[in-house]
N, C-alpha and C positions, 0 to 999 in steps of 0.2 A: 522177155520184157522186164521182168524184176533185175537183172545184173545191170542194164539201162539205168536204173534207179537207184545203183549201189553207191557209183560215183560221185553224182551229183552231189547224195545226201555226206556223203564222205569229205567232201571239198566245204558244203554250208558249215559241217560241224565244226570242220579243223578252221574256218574264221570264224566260229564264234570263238572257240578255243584261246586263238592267237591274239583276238579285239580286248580280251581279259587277261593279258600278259602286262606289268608292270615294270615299267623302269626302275635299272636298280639305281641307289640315290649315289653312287660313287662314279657313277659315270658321267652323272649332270653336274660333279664339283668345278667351280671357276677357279681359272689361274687369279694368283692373289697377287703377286707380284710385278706383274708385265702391263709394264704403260704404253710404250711401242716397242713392236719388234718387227726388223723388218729380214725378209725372206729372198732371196736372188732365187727363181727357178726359168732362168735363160731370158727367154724373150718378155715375161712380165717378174714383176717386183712384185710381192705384196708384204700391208704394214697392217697389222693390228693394235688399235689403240683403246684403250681402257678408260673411259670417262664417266664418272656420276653426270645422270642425266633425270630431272624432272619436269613438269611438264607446269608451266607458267599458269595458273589461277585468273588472271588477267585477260590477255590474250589467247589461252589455248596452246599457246608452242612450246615445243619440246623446248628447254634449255639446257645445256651441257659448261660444265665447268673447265673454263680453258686454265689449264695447270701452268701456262706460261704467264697469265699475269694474275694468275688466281681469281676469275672473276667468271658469274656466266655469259655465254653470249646464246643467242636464237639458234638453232640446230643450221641452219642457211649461211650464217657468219662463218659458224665452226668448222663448217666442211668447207667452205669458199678459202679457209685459210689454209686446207689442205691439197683443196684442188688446185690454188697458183701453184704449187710444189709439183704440179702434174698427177696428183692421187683420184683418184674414183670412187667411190664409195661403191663395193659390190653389195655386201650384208651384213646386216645388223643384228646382233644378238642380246635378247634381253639376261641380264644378268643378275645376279642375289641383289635384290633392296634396291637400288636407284641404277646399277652400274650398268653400263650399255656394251660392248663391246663392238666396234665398227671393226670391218673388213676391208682394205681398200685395193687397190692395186693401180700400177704405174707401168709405162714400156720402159724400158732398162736406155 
């Protein structure tokens, strides 16, 4: 009956263990330089773009600064100017201080 009991206690400890493991801070570093870059891997395309985005006081909405006319537009503007291009917005990642990083992707 006790070896029954070796296990279990064995697996709780090793996730408490694992729950108190920290990220190292060189792995969470953001690229600094990359506005878009876009990727061919056969049947989809993907682009990452790099925008300062804050979140409107007023209304509530995200806004993101469009670097083509230097101005911000509503987070709905900004990706509708990506989606006629044919892009999709997959994921967003919040990035150091305002910066967002979108995920998109397109069929080739």
């Amino acid at each position: 009956m006790k070896k029954q009991m070796i296990f279990p206690l064995l697996l709780v400890v090793s996730l408490i263990i694992l729950a108190g493991c920290k990220v190292k801070e060189e792995v969470l570093a953001e690229p600094i330089d990359v506005v878009e870059e876009i990727i061919d891997y056969g049947e989809w395309e993907y682009m990452s773009v790099v925008s300062e985005c804050e979140v409107d006081n007023e209304s509530s909405q995200l806004i993101c600064l469009d670097e083509g006319n230097s101005d911000y537009q509503q987070i709905d503007s900004f990706l509708d100017s990506y989606g006629s291009e044919g892009w999709e917005l997959v994921d967003l990642i919040s990035g150091e201080g305002s910066r967002v990083i979108m995920v998109m992707k397109r069929t080739n």
